[in-house]
N, C-alpha and C positions, 0 to 999 in steps of 0.2 A: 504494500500500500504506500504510496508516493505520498510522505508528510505526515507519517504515522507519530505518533506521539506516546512514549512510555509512559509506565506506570507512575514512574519517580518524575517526570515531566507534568507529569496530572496531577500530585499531589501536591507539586511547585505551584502550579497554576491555583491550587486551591488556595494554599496557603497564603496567595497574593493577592488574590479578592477577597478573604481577609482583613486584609492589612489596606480598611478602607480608604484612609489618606494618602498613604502612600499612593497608593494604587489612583486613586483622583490625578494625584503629582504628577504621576508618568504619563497618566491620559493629556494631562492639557499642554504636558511639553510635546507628548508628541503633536499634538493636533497642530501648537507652535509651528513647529519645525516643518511639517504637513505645507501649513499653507505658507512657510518661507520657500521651500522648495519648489511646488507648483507657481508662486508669484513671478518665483527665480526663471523657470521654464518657460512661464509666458512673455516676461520682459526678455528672452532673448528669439523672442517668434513662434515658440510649438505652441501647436494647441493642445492643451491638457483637458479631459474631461472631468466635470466635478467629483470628487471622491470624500465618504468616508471613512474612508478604511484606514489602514496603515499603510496604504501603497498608491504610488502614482501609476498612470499609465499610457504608453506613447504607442501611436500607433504610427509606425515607419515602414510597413510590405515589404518590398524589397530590397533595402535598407538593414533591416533590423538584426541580419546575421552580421555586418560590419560593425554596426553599433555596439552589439554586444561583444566583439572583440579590440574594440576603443576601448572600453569599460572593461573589460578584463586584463587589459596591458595596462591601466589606470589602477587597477588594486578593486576595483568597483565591482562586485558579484550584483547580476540583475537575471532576471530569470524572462529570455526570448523565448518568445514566439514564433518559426521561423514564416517570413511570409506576412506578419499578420502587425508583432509589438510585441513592446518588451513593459515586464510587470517590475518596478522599482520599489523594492519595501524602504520607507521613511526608519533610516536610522540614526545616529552618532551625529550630528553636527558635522563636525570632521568630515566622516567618511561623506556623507550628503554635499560637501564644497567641494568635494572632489568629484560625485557623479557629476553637476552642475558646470565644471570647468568642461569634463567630458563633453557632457551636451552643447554645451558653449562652441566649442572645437570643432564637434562635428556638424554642428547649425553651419557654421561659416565655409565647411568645405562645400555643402549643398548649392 
């Protein structure tokens, strides 16, 4: 099963819903950081579809197997699609200013 999740993975997740404050904290950083990221994407021309999830999503057809190997020579793990887009999970700050250079980069060879 592709994104299975163990036992001790389940009882993490329990333990973190929980821990309600906490758990609020990391929700609103991420959402932060969510709409830093898509702001970022659009101020450099993609078009992004609205999301609430934990992930962005770019749809570049045939494109998107290049993309993903920009992003992977970049340190960036993203999960293509080939043909279709690639699914970007909102993570680390850091690592997010580096997809964002990525996409920056390859906006401009376009």
């Amino acid at each position: 099963m592709p994104f299975g999740v163990s036992q001790l993975a389940q009882e993490a997740a329990i333990a973190s819903m929980r821990a309600e404050d906490e758990l609020f904290g990391r929700i609103g950083s991420l959402v932060c950081e969510r709409v830093r990221v898509v702001d970022g994407l659009r101020a450099q021309g993609w078009t992004v579809p609205e999301t609430q999830a934990n992930f962005v999503w770019l749809r570049l057809g045939e494109r998107t197997v290049a993309f993903a190997q920009a992003c992977e020579q970049a340190g960036v793990v993203i999960r293509p699609f080939p043909g279709e887009g690639v699914r970007v999970t909102v993570g680390e700050t850091e690592a997010n200013d580096i997809f964002l250079k990525v996409a920056e980069g390859f906006r401009k060879e376009l």
